[in-house]
N, C-alpha and C positions, 0 to 999 in steps of 0.2 A: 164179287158182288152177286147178289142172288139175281135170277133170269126175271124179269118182268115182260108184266101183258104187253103188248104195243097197242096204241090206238088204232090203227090200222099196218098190215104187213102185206106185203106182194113181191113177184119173185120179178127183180130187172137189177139189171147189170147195168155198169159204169160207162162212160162216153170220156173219149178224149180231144180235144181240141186242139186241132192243127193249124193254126191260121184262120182260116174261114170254113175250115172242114170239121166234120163234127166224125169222129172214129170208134165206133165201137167195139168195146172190151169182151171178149168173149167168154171170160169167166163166170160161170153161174154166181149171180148175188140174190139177197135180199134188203130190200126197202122197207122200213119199215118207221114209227113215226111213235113216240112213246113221253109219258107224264114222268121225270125224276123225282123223287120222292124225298132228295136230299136237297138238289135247289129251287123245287116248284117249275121247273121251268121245262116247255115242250122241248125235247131233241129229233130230230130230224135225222136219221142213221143211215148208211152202204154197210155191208160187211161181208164177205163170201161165203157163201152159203154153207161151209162146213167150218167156221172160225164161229169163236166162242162168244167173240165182241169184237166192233170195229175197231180200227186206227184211229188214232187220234183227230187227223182230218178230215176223219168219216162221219165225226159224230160233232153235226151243226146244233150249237143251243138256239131256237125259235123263240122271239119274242112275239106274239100276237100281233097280227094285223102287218107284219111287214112283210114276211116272204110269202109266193106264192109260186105255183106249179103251171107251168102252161104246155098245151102239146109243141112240140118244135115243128114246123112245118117244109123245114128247108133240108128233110129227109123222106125219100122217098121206097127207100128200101126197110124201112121199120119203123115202129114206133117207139119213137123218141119223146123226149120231154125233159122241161129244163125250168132248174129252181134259181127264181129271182130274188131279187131282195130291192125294197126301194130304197133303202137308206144305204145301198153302197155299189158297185159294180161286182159282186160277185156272181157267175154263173155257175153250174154245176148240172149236168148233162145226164140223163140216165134211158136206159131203154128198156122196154118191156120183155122181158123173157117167157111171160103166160104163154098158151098156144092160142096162137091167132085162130080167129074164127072167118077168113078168107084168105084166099091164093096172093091175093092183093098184100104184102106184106107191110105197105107203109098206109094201110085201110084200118081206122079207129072203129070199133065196131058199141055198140052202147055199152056194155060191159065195160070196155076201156076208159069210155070218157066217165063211167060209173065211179072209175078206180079215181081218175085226175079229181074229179068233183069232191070225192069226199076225203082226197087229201088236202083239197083246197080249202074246206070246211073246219078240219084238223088244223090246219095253220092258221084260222083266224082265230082259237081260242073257242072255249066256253063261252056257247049260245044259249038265252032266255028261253028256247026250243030246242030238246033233242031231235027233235020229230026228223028231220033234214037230214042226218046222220044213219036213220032206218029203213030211210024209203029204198033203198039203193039193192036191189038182189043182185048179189053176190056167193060166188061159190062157194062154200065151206072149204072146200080143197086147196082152193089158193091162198090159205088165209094161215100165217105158219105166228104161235107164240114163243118169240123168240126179242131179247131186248139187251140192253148192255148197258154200260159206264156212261160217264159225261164229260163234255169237256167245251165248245168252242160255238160260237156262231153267230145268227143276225141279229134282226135288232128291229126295234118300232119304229113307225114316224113322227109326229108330232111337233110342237112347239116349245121352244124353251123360254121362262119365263123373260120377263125384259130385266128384274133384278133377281139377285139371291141376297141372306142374308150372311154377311163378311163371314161364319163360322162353314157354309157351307160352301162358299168359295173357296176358302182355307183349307177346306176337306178336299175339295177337283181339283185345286192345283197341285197339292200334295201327289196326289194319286199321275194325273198326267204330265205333270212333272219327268215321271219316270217311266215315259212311256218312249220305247227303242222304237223311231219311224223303220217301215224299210228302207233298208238301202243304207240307212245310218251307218253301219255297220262296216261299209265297205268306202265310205266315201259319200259325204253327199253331190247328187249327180246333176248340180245344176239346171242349166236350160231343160233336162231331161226328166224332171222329176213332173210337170204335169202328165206326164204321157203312163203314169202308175197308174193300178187301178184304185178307183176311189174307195175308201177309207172309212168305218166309223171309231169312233171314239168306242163302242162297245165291242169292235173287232181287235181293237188294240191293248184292251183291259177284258182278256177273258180269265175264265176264273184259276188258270193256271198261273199265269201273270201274276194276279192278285192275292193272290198262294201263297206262290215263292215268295213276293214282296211283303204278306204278313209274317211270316216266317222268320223273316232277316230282321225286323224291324227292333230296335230296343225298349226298352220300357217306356222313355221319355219321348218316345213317337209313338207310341201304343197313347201313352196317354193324350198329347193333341190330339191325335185322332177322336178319339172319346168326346176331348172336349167340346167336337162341333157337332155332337150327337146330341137329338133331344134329351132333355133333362129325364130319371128315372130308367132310360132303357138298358142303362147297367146296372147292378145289384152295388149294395154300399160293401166296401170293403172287398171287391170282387180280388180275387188274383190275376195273374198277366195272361193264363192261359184261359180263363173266362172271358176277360177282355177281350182280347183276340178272337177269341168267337162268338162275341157281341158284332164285333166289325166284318170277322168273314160271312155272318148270317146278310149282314146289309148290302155288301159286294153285291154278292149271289144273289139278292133277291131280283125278283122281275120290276117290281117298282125300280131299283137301282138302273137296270140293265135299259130301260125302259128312258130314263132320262138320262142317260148316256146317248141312246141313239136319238132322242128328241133333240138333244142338244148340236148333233150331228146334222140334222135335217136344218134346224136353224142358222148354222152356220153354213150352210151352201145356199141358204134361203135368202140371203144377201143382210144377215142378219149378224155376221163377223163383227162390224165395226162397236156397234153397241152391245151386243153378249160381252165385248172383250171390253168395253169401256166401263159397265156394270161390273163386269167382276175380277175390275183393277186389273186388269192385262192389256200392255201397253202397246202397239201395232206404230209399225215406222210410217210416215206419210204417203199414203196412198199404197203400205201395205196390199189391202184386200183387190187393189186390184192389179195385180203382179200377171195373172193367169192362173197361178197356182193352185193347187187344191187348199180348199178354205178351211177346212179340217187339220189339213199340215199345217199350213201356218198359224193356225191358234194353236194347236199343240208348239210349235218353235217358240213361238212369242212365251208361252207358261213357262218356258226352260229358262230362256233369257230372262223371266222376269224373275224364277227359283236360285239362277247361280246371280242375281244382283245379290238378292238377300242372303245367301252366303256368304258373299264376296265383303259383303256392309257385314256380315258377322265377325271374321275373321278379322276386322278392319278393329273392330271393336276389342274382341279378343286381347 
């Protein structure tokens, strides 16, 4: 993939977390914050400063308005800073590598907070004003054009509607249906599974997921899928691999990704029982309130209520 501008670029390197201690990674990196051109959608990038594009875990997709950058304070020998996200517990730690401009090493000097500010700006998306974006003098020097691939990340906050209509329901439970919880994988861990870090529904459906699972799918799940799509947005007569990229364009788009994680916020929003009652998904009595993360358990409940309706197919069969 060809190199692209970033919206903003600065030289810091990666932090590791050790319990309660934040450890810094001494490899020279770059930060830097960039527009994809193939899913619209902001990424959020690490990559080591002589590597051609990040790791895959390096490169967060941003949906506007959720994540944000704050300086860490509970570091006293550098400057740190660390990307939030309100729709889920992810952190991600980085530290400044520019040259300080005092002895003081864990001392933000207005240049710094210059840098935090207007990646904070960056994450909230396209503003009615540039103007906030320019004010900010910064040094040509530290400013490197350098960008890369896409792949994984946050998510918005927002509200989920109180109903959907049955075709677009049809369409999320399909989709989270087949969604691998962690830990699934080895065992579900009981008593221990609150104690995970919390979850979106657009962390668990990123666009590599939704890939691989357009990819596999057969014709006759290409076309439900289609079905719950507005009327016109596929061509008549389309063939299966136009189809399919009628549907990967929808995935990927930020509208999609966007109520993915709305739908996230409203289910920890004590908003469980009625999301799942609207959009026919059944919850055992007093379910939602196990302790559990509210996001797993709408996600389990969609499984159990995808293998009924298999179980009622085959029955048929």
């Amino acid at each position: 993939m060809a190199a692209v501008a970033p919206v903003i670029s600065i030289k810091a390197g990666k932090c590791a977390q050790n319990g309660t201690n934040i450890v810094s990674q001494a490899e020279p990196g770059l930060l830097y914050l960039y527009n994809n051109p193939d899913d619209g959608l902001l990424h959020f990038c690490w990559k080591p400063r002589g590597a051609v594009e990040p790791s895959a875990e390096d490169d967060l997709v941003i949906v506007p308005g959720d994540a944000r950058i704050i300086k860490y304070t509970g570091c006293t020998t550098g400057r740190v800073m660390v990307l939030k996200f309100s729709s889920s517990s992810q952190r991600h730690f980085f530290w400044l590598q520019t040259k300080a401009e005092s002895t003081d090493f864990g001392h933000w000097s207005a240049r710094d907070d210059g840098w935090v500010h207007r990646i904070n700006v960056a994450l909230q998306g396209p503003q009615d004003d540039d103007e906030e974006m320019g004010d900010i003098g910064l040094g040509s020097e530290e400013v490197e054009e350098e960008g890369s691939a896409s792949r994984r990340g946050g998510a918005d906050g927002g509200r989920a509607p109180a109903s959907q209509p049955q075709s677009q329901s049809d369409f999320l439970q399909n989709l989270i249906s087949q969604i691998q919880l962690p830990g699934e994988a080895h065992g579900s861990g009981g008593g221990y599974r609150q104690q995970e870090p919390m979850i979106s529904l657009h962390d668990l459906l990123p666009p590599t997921t939704t890939t691989s699972l357009l990819a596999a799918m057969t014709p006759g799940a290409v076309d439900d899928l289609i079905s719950n799509l507005p009327q016109g947005i596929v061509p008549r007569n389309a063939t299966l691999a136009q189809k399919k990229e009628v549907i990967r364009k929808v995935l990927h788009s930020p509208q999609f990704s966007q109520s993915l994680v709305g739908l996230s916020v409203a289910l920890r929003d004590g908003g469980l029982r009625g999301i799942s009652d609207s959009l026919g998904v059944r919850l055992a009595p007093g379910e939602e309130r196990t302790g559990s993360d509210q996001v797993t358990i709408f996600v389990e409940a969609v499984k159990r209520e995808e293998e009924k309706k298999e179980g009622s197919n085959m029955d048929i069969d």
